[in-house]
C-alpha angles and dihedrals in degrees: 000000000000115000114255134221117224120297093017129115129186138209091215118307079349106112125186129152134084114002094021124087085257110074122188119230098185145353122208136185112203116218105264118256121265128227102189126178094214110162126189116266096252115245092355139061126281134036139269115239122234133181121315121218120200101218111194130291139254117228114211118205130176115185133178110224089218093193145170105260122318104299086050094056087038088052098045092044092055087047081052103049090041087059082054112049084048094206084194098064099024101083095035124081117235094008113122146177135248118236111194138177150151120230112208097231106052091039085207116118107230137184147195127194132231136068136310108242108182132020107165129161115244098218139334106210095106102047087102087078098038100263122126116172096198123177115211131185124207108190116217125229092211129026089240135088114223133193117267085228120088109215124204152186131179131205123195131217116251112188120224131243106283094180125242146292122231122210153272096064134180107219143257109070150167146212132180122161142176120266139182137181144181147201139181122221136157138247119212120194145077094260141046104282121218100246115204121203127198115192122193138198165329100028137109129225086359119196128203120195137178103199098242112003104058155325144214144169126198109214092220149094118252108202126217113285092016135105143198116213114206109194124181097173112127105229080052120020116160146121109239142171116222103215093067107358096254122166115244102178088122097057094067109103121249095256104043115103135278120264090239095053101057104096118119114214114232127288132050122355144165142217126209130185131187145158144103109334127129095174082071065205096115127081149176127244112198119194136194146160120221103255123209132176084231153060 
């Protein structure tokens, strides 16, 4: 994503705002949409409350095409309305846009994540002289607002002492041993964060834990040079190898946790990874993006 200046946004690589000829007169976040599983009181008024779902946002923008005669504020509102129809994601299922931007007051560049779904001109009555008032909508994936950065840690494997061996000895032979390792990091924010790992090899049976928060093993073997992302984000959620993109959503034990439970709440944290290497050579990234309930 390109970095902003202060009071721009951007649809992908597609950047308005301050200092461009599209200036943005107001930015709005809608309240998300409930699904609620309120039932009636029986045999009395009222209504027993059930669980509430926050279903995704809608992002109102209303911009002003400030152009240079009338084919210059024709031409720029085409290039806007192309950025967002996003003719690459629209067709496909599952596939999303980034919205961007950078509020002057609070000087940090945000996201959030789904599919711009409006993007009309106002009126044209004044394009003769190159001005275009134009509303868009970009329609979030998840109620929340995440930082544009992508923070990360990493924790490497150190095998444990697996004694010693006394000579003479008749080859071949072999060793394996158990291994763990931790590390502490920090979550900012206001909300629980998604939290990716990636593991890489080599390691056997490896298990990743968040004291905690969750848990989960993968029953395989990741070779040398190799890596398995586990990804519980919603806009792209997935367990992948890196080597040849297989999913490996069947390889996580019975009992590890559920893609959609593995999010840490801010504050201190800490990764731990274990399983079979003697090599102490494999780790775990783990990667998040601060989370909020506002612009």
């Amino acid at each position: 994503m390109p970095a902003l200046g202060e009071d721009q946004a951007a649809v992908d690589d597609f950047v308005f705002g301050y200092g461009t000829a599209i200036d943005i007169t107001k930015l709005d976040l809608a309240y998300p949409e409930l699904l609620v599983q309120d039932k009636p009181m029986p045999r009395e008024d009222g209504q027993l409350m059930g669980i509430d779902r926050l279903g995704g946002r809608t992002l109102n923008i209303e911009l002003e095409i400030l152009g240079a005669g009338e084919g210059d504020a024709l031409e720029l509102l085409a290039q806007l309305t192309d950025a967002f129809m996003g003719d690459n994601t629209r067709l496909i299922p599952q596939a999303y846009q980034v919205f961007s931007y950078r509020l002057h007051d609070t000087g940090e560049q945000r996201r959030v994540f789904g599919r711009g779904r409006a993007c009309t001109p106002a009126t044209l009555e004044n394009v003769h002289v190159g001005f275009i008032p134009v509303a868009a909508q970009f329609q979030t994936i998840t109620p929340h607002v995440y930082s544009d950065a992508e923070y990360s840690d990493s924790t490497a494997l150190v095998p444990d002492d697996t004694g010693g061996l006394v000579g003479p000895l008749i080859g071949p032979l072999y060793a394996s041993g158990n291994g763990s390792g931790s590390r502490g990091f920090e979550i900012d924010g206001y909300r629980p964060a998604w939290l990716a790992t990636r593991v890489y090899g080599p390691i056997d049976q490896p298990r990743v834990e968040v004291p905690g928060a969750f848990w989960y093993q993968l029953g395989l073997k990741i070779a040398k040079g190799d890596s398995v992302l586990v990804d519980p984000q919603p806009w792209s959620r997935r367990v992948r190898r890196q080597s040849d993109g297989a999913n490996l959503a069947g390889y996580l034990t019975g009992a590890s946790a559920w893609l959609a439970d593995m999010r840490v709440s801010p504050g201190g944290q800490e990764v731990l990874l274990s399983g079979l290497d003697s090599t102490g050579t494999s780790r775990v990234d783990v990667f998040w993006r601060t989370a909020r309930s506002s612009l």
